[in-house]
GUNU-428081 format. One record per atom (N, C-alpha, C, O): x, y, z; atom name; residue number from 0. Coordinates in steps of 0.02 Angstrom, whole numbers, padded with zeros to 5 digits, always signed. Example, Ala and Ser with C-alpha at 12.3 -4.5 7.8 and 13.67 -1.06 7.14 Angstrom:
# residues 2
@x = +00660, y = -00284, z = +00390, atom = N, seq = 0
@x = +00615, y = -00225, z = +00390, atom = CA, seq = 0
@x = +00660, y = -00165, z = +00390, atom = C, seq = 0
@x = +00712, y = -00166, z = +00423, atom = O, seq = 0
@x = +00642, y = -00112, z = +00354, atom = N, seq = 1
@x = +00684, y = -00053, z = +00357, atom = CA, seq = 1
@x = +00645, y = +00002, z = +00394, atom = C, seq = 1
@x = +00670, y = +00057, z = +00402, atom = O, seq = 1
# end
This chain:
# residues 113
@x = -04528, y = -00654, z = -07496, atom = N, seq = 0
@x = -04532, y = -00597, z = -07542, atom = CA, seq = 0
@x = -04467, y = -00587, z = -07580, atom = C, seq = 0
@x = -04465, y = -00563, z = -07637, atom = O, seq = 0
@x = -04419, y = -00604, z = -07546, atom = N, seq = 1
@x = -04344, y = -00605, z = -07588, atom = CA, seq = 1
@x = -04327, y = -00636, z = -07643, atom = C, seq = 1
@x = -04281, y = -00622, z = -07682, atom = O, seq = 1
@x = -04377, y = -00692, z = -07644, atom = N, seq = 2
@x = -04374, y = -00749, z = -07699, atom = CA, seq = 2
@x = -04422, y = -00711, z = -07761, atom = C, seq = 2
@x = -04400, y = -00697, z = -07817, atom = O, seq = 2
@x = -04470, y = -00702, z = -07746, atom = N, seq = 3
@x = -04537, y = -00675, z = -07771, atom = CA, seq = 3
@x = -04487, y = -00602, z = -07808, atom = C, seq = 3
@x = -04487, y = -00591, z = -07869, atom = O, seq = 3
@x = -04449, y = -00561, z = -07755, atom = N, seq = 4
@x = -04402, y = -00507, z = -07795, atom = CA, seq = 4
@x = -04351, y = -00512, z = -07850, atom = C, seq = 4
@x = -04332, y = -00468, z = -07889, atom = O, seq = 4
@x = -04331, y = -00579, z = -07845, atom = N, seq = 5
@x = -04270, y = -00592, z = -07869, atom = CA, seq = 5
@x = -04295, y = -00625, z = -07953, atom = C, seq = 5
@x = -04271, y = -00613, z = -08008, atom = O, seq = 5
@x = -04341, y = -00663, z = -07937, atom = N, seq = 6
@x = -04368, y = -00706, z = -07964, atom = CA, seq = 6
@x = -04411, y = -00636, z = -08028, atom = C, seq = 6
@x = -04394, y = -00630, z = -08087, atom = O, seq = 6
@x = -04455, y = -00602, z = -07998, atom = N, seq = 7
@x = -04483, y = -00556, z = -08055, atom = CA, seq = 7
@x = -04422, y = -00497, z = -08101, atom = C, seq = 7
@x = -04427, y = -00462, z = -08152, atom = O, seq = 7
@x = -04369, y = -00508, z = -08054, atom = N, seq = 8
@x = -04321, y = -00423, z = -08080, atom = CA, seq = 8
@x = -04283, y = -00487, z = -08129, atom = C, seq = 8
@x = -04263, y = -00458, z = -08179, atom = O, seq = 8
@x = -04268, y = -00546, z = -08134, atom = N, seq = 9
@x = -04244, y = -00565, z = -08169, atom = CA, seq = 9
@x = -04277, y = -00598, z = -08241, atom = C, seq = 9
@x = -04252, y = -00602, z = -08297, atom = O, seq = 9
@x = -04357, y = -00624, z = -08210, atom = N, seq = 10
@x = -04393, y = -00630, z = -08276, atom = CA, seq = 10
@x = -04404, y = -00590, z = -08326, atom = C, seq = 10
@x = -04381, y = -00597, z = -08383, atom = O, seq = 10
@x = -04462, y = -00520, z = -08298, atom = N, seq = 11
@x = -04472, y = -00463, z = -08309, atom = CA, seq = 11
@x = -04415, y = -00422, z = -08345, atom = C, seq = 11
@x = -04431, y = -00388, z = -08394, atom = O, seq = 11
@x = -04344, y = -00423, z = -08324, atom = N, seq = 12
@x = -04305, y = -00399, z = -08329, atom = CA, seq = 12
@x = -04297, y = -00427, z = -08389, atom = C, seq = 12
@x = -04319, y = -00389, z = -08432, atom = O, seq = 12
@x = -04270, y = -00485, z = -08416, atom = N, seq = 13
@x = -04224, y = -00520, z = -08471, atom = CA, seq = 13
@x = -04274, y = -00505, z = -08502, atom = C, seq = 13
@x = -04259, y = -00464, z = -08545, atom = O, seq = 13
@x = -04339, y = -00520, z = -08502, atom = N, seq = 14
@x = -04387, y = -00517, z = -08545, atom = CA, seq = 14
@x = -04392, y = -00451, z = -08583, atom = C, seq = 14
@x = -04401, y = -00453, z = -08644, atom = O, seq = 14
@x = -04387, y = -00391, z = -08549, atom = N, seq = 15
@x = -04382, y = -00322, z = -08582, atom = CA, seq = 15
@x = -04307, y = -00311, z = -08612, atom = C, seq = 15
@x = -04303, y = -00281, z = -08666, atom = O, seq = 15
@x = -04261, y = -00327, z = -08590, atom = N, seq = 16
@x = -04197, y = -00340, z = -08633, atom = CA, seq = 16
@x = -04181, y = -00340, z = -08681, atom = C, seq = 16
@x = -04146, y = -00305, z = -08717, atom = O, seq = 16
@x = -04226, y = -00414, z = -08687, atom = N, seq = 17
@x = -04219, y = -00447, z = -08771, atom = CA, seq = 17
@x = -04284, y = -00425, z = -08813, atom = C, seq = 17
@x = -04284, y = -00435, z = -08874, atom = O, seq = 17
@x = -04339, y = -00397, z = -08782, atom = N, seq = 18
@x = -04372, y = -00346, z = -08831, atom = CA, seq = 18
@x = -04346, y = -00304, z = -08859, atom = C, seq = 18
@x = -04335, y = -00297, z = -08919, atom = O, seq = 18
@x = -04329, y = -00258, z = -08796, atom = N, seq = 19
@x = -04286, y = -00181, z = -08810, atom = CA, seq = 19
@x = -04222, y = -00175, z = -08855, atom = C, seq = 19
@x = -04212, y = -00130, z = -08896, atom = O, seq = 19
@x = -04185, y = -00221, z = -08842, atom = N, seq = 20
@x = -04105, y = -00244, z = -08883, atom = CA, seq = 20
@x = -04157, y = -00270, z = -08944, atom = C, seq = 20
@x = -04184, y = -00219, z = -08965, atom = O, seq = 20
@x = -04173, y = -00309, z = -08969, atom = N, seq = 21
@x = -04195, y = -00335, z = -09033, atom = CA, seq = 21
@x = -04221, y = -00242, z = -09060, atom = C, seq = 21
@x = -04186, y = -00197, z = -09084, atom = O, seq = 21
@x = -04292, y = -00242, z = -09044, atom = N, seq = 22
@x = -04314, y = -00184, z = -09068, atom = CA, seq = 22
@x = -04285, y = -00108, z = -09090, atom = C, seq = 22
@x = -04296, y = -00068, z = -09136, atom = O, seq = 22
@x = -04252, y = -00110, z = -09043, atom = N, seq = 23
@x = -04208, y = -00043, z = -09019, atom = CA, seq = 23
@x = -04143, y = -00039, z = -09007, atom = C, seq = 23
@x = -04123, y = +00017, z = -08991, atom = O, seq = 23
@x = -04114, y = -00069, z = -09010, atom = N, seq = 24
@x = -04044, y = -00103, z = -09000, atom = CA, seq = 24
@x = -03995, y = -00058, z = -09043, atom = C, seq = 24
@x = -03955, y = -00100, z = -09064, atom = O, seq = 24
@x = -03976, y = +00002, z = -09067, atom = N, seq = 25
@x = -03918, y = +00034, z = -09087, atom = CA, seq = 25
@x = -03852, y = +00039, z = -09053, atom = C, seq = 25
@x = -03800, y = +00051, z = -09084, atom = O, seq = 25
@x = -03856, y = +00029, z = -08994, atom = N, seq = 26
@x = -03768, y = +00031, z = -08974, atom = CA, seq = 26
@x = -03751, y = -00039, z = -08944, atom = C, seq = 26
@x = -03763, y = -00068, z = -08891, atom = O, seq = 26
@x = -03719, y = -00051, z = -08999, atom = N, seq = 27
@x = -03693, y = -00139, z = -08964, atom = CA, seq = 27
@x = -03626, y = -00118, z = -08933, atom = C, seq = 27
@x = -03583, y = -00075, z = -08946, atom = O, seq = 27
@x = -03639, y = -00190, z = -08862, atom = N, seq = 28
@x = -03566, y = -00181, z = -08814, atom = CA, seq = 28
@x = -03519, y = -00237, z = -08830, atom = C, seq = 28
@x = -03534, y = -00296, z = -08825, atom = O, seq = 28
@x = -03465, y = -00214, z = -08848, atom = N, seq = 29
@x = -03432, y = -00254, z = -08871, atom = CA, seq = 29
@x = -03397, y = -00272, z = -08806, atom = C, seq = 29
@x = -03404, y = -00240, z = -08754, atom = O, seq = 29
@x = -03359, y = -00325, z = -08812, atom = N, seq = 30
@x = -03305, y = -00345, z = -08752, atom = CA, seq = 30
@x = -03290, y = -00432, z = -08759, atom = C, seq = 30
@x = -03330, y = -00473, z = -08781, atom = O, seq = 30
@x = -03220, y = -00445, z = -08736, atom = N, seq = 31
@x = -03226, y = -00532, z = -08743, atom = CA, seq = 31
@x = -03257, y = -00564, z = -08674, atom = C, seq = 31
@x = -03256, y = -00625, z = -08667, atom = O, seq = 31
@x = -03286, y = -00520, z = -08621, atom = N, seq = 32
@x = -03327, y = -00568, z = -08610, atom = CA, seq = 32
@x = -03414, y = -00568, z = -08622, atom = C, seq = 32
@x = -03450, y = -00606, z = -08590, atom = O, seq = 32
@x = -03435, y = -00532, z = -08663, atom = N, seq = 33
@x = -03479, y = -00527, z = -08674, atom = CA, seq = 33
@x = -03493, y = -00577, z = -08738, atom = C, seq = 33
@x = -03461, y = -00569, z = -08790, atom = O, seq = 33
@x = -03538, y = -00625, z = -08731, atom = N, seq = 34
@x = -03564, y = -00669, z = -08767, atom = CA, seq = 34
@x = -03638, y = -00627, z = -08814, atom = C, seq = 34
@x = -03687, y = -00600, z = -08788, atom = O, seq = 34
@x = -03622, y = -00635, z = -08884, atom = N, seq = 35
@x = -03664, y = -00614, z = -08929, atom = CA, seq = 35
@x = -03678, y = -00554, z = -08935, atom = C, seq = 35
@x = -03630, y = -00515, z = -08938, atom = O, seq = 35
@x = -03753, y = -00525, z = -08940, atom = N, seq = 36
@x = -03750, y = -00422, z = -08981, atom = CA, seq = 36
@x = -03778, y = -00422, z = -08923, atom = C, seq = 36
@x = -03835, y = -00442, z = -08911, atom = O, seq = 36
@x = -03727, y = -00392, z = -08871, atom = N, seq = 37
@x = -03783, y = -00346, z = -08841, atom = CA, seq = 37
@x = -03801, y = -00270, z = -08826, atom = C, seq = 37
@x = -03753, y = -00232, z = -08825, atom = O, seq = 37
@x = -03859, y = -00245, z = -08817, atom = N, seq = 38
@x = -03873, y = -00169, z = -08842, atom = CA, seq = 38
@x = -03857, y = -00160, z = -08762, atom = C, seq = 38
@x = -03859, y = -00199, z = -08714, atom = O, seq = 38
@x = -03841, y = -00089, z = -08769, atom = N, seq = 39
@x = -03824, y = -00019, z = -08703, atom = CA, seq = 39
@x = -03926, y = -00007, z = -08696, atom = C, seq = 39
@x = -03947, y = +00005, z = -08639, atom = O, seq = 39
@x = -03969, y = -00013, z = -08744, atom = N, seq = 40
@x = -04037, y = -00002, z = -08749, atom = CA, seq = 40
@x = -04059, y = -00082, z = -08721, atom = C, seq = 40
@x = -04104, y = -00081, z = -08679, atom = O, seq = 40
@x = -04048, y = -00111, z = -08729, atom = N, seq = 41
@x = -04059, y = -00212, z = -08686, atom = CA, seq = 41
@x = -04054, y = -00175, z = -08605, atom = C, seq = 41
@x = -04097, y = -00161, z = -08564, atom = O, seq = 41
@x = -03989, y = -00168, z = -08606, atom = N, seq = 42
@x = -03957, y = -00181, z = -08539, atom = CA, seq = 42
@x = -03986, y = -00119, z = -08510, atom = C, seq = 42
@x = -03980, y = -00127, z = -08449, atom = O, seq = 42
@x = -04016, y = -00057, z = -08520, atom = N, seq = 43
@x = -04045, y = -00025, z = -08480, atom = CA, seq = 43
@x = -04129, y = -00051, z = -08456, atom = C, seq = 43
@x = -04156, y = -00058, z = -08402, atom = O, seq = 43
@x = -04154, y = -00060, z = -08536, atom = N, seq = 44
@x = -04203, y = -00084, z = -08513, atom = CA, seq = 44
@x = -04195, y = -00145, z = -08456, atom = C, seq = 44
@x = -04218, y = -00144, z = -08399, atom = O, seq = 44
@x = -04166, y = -00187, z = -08480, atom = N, seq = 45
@x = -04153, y = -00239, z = -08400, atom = CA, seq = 45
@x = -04136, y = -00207, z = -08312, atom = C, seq = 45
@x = -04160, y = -00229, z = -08260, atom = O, seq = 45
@x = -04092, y = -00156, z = -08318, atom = N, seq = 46
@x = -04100, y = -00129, z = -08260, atom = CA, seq = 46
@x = -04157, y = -00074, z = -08245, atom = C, seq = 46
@x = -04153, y = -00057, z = -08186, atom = O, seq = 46
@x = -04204, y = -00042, z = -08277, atom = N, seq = 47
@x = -04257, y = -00013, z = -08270, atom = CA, seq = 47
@x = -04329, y = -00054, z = -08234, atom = C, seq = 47
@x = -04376, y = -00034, z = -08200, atom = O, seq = 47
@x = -04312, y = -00113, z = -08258, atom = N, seq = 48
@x = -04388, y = -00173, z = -08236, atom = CA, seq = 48
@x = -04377, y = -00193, z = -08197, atom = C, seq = 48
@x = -04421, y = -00190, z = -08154, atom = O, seq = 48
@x = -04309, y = -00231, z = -08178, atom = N, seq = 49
@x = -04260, y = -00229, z = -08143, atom = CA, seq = 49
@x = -04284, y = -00215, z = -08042, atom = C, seq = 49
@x = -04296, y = -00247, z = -07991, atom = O, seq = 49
@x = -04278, y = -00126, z = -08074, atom = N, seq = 50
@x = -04290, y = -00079, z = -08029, atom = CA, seq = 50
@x = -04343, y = -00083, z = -07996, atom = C, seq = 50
@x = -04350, y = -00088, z = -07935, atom = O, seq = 50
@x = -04414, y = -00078, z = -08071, atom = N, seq = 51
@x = -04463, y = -00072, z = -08055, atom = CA, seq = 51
@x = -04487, y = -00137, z = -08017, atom = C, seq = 51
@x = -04511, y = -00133, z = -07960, atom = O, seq = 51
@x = -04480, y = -00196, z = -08049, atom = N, seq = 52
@x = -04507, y = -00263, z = -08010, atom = CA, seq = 52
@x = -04492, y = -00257, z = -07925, atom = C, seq = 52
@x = -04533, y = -00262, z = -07879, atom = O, seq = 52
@x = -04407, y = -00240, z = -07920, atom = N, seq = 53
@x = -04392, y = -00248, z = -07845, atom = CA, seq = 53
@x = -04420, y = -00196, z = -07795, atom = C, seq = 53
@x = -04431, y = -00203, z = -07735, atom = O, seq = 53
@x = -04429, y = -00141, z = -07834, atom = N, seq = 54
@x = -04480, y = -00097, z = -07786, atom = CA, seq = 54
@x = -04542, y = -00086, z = -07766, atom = C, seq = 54
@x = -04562, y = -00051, z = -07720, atom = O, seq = 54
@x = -04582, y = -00131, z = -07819, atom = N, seq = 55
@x = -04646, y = -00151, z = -07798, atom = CA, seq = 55
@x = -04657, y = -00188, z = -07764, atom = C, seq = 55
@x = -04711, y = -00178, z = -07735, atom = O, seq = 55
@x = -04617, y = -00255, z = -07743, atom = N, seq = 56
@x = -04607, y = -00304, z = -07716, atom = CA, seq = 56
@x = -04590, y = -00283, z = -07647, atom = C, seq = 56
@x = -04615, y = -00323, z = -07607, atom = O, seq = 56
@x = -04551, y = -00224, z = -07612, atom = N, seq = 57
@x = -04528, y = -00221, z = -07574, atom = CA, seq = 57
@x = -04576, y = -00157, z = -07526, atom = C, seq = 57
@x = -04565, y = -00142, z = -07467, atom = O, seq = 57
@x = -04633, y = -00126, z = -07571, atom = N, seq = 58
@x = -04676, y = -00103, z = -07555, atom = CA, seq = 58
@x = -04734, y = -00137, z = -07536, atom = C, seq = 58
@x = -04767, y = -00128, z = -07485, atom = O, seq = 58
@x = -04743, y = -00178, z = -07581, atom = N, seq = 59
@x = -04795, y = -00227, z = -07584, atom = CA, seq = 59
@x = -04795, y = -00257, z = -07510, atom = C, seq = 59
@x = -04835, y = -00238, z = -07466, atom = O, seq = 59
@x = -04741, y = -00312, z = -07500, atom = N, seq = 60
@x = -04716, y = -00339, z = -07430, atom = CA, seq = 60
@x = -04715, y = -00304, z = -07362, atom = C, seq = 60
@x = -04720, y = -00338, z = -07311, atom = O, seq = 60
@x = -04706, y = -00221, z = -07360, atom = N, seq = 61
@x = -04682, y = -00195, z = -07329, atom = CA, seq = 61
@x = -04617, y = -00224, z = -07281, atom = C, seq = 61
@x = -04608, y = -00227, z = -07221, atom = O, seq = 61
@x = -04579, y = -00241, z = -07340, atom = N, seq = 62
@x = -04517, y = -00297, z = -07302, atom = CA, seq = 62
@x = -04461, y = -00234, z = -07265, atom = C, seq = 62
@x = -04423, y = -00246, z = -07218, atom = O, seq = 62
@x = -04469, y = -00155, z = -07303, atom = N, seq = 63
@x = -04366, y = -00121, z = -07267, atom = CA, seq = 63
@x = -04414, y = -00066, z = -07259, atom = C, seq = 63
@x = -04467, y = -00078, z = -07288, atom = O, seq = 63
@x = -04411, y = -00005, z = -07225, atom = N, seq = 64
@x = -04415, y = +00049, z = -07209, atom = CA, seq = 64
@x = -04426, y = +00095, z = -07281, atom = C, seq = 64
@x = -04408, y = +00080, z = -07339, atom = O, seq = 64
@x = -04456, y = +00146, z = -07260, atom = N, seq = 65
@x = -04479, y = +00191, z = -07345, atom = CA, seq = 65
@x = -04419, y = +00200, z = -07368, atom = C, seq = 65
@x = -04408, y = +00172, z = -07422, atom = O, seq = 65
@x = -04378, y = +00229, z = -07346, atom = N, seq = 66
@x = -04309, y = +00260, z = -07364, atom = CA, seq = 66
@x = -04248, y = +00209, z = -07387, atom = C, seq = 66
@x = -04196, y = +00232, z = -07411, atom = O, seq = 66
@x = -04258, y = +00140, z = -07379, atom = N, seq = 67
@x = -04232, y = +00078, z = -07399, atom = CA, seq = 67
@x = -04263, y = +00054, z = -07461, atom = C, seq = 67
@x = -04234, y = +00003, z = -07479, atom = O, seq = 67
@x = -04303, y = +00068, z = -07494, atom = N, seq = 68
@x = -04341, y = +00062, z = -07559, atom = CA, seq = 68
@x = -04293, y = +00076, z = -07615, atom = C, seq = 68
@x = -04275, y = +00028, z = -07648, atom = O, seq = 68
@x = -04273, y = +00127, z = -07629, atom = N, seq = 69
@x = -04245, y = +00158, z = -07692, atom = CA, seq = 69
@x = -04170, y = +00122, z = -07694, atom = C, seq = 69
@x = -04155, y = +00095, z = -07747, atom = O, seq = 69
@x = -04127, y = +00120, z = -07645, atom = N, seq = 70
@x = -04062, y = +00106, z = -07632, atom = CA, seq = 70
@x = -04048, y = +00020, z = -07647, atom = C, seq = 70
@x = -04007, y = -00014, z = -07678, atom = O, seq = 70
@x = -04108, y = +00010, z = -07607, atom = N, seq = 71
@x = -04102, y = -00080, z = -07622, atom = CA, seq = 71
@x = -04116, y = -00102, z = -07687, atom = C, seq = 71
@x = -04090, y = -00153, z = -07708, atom = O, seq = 71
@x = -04167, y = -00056, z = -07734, atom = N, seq = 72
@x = -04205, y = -00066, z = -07800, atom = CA, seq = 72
@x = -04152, y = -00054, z = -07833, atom = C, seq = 72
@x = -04135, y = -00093, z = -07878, atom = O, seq = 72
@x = -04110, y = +00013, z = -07815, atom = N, seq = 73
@x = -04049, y = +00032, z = -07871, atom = CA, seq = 73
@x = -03989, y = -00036, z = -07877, atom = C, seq = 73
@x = -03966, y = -00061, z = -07928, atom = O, seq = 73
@x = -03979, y = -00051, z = -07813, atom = N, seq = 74
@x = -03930, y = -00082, z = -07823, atom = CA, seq = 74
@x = -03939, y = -00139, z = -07833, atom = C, seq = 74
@x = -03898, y = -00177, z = -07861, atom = O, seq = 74
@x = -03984, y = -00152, z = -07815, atom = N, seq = 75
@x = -04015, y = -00241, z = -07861, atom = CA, seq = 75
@x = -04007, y = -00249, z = -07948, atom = C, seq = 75
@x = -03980, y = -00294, z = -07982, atom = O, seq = 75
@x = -04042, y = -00189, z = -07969, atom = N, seq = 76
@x = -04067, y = -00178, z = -08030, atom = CA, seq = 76
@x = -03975, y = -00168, z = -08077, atom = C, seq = 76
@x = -03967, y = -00192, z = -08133, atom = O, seq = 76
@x = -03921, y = -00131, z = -08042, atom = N, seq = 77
@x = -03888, y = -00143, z = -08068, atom = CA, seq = 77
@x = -03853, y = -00203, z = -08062, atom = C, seq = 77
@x = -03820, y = -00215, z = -08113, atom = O, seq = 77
@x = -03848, y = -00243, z = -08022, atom = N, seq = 78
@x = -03823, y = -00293, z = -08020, atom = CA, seq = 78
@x = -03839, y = -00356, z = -08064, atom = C, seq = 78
@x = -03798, y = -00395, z = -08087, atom = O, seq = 78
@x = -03920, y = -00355, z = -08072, atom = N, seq = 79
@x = -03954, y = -00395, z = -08107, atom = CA, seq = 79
@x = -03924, y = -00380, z = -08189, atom = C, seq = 79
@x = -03901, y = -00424, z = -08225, atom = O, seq = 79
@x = -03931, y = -00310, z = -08205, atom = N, seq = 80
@x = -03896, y = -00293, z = -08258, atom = CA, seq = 80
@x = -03843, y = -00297, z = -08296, atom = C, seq = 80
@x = -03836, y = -00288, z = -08357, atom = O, seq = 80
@x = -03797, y = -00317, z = -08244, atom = N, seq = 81
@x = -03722, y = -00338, z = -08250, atom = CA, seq = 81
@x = -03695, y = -00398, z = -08266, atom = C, seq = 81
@x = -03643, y = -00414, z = -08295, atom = O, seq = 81
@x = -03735, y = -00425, z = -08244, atom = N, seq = 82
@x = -03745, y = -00498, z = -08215, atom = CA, seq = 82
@x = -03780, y = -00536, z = -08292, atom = C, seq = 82
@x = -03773, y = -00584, z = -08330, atom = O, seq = 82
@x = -03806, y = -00497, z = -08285, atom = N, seq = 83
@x = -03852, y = -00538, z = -08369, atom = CA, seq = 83
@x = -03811, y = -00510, z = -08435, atom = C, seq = 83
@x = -03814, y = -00541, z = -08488, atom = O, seq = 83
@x = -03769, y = -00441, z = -08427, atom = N, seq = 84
@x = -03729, y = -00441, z = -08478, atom = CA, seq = 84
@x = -03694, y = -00492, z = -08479, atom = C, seq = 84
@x = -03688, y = -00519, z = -08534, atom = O, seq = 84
@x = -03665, y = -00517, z = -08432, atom = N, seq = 85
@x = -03587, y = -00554, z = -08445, atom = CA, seq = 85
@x = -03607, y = -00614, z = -08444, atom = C, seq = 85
@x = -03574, y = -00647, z = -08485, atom = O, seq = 85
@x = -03652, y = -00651, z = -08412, atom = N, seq = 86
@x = -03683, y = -00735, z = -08405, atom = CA, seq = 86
@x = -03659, y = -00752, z = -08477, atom = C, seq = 86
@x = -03665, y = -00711, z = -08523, atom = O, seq = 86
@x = -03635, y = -00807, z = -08486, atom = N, seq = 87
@x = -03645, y = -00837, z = -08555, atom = CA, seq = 87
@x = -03676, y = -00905, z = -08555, atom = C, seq = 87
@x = -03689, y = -00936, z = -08503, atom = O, seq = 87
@x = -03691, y = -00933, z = -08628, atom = N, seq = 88
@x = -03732, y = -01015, z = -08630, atom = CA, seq = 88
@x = -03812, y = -00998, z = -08611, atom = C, seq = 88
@x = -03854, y = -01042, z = -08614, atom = O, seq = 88
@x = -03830, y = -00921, z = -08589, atom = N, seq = 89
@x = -03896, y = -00926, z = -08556, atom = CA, seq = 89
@x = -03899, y = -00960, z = -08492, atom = C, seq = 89
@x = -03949, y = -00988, z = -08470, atom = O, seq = 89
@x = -03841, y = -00955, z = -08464, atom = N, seq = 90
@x = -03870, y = -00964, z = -08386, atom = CA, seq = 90
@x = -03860, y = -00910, z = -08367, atom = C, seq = 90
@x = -03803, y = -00908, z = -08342, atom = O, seq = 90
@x = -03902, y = -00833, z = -08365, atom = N, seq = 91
@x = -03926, y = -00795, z = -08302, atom = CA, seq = 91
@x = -04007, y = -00816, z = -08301, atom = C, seq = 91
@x = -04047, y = -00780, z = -08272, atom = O, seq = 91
@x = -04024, y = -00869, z = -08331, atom = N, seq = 92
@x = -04086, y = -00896, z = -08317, atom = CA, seq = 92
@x = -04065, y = -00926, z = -08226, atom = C, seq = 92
@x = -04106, y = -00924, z = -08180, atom = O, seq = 92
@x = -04004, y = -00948, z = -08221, atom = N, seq = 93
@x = -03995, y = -00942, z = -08153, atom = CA, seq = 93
@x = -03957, y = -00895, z = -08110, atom = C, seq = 93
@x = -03970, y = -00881, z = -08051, atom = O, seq = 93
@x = -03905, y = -00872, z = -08149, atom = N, seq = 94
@x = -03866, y = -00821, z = -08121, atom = CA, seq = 94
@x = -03892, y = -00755, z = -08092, atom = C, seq = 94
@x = -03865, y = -00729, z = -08043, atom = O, seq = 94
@x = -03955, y = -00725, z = -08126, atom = N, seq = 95
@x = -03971, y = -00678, z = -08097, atom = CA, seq = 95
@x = -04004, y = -00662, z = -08035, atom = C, seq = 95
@x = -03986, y = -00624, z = -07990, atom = O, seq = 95
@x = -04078, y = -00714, z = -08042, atom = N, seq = 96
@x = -04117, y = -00741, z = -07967, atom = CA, seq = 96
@x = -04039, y = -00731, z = -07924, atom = C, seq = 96
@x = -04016, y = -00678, z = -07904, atom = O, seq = 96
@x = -04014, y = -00786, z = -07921, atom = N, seq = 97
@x = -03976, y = -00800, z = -07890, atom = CA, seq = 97
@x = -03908, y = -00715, z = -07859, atom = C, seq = 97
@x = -03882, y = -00701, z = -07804, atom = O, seq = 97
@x = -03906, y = -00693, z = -07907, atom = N, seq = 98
@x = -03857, y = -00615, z = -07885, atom = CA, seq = 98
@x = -03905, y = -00570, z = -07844, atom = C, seq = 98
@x = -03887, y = -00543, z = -07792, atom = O, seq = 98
@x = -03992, y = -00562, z = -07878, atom = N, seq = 99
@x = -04019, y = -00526, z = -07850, atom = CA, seq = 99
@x = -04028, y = -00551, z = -07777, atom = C, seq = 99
@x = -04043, y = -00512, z = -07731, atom = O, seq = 99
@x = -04018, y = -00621, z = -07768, atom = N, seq = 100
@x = -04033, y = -00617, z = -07707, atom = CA, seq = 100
@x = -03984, y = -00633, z = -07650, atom = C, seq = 100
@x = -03998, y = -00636, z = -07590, atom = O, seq = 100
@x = -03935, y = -00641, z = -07674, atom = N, seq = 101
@x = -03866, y = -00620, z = -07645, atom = CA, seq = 101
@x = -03866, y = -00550, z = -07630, atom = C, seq = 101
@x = -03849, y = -00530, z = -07574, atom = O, seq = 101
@x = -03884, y = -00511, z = -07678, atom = N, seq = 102
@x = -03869, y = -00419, z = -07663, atom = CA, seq = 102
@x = -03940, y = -00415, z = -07614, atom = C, seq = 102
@x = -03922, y = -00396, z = -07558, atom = O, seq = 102
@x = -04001, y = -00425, z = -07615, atom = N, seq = 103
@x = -04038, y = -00399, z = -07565, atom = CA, seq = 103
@x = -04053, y = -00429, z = -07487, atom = C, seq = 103
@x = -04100, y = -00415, z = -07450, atom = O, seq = 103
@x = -03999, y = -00471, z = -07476, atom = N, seq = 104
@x = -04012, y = -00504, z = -07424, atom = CA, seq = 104
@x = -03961, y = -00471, z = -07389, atom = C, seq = 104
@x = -03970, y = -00484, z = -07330, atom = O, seq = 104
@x = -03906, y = -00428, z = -07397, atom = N, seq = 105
@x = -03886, y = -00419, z = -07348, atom = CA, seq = 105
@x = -03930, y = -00327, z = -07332, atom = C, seq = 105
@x = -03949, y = -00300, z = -07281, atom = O, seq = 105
@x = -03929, y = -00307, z = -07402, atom = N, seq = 106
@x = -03962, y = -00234, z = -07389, atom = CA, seq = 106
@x = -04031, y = -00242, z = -07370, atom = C, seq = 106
@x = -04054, y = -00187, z = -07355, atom = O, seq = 106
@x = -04088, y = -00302, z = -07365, atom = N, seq = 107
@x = -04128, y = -00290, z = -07332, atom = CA, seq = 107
@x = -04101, y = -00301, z = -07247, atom = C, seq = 107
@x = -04124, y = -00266, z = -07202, atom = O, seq = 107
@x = -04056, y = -00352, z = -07236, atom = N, seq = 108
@x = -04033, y = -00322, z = -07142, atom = CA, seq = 108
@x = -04021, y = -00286, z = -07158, atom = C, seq = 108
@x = -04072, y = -00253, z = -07168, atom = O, seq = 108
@x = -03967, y = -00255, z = -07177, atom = N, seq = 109
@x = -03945, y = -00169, z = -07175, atom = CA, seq = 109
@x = -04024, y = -00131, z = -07146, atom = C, seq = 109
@x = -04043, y = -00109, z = -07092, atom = O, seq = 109
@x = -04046, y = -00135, z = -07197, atom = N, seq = 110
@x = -04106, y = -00078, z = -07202, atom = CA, seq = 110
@x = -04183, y = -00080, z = -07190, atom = C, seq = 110
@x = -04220, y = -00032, z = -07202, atom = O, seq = 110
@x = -04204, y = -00143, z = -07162, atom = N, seq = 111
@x = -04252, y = -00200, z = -07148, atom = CA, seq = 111
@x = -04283, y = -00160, z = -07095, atom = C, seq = 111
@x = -04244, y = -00122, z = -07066, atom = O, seq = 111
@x = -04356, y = -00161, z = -07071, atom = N, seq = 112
@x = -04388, y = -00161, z = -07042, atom = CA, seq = 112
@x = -04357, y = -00183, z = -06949, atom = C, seq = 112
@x = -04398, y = -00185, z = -06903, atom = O, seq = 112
# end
């Protein structure tokens, strides 16, 4: 299910990003490590689906305790977020899977069933 988590908060995720930033996109983040325009409206939408993917997933599974839901979703979702701002060349096509599931493997022991 971790894969299946990691794997949808980062598809799902980039995918609403680059809708949301194209469509809606008024506050670009500037910075030198940020590669190309990216919107403050991208990068929320990416941690919002983010959120949503990893908490369905973690309901779905019944993989952590009720009260381990929101905490693990938050902090995935920003990480995933972060993570896909700064990636450059387009690899958080691997970077992200890969963070999200670095960040929920230790907070599902933490908070795991």
């Amino acid at each position: 299910y971790l894969v299946i988590a990691s794997v949808l908060a980062w598809g799902l995720g980039d995918a609403a990003a680059a809708l949301v930033g194209k469509r809606f996109g008024r506050h670009f983040i500037v910075g030198k490590l940020i590669e190309g325009r990216k919107s403050l409206e991208g990068t929320l939408a990416m941690f919002a689906v983010s959120f949503v993917s990893v908490i369905v997933v973690l309901i779905a599974y019944g993989a952590v305790k009720w009260y381990g839901y929101a905490p693990i979703a938050i902090i995935t979702a920003a990480v995933c977020a972060v993570v896909e701002l700064y990636t450059k060349n387009g690899m958080d096509t691997l970077t992200c899977p890969l963070a999200a599931a670095a960040t929920m493997i230790p907070l599902v022991r933490l908070l795991g069933v």
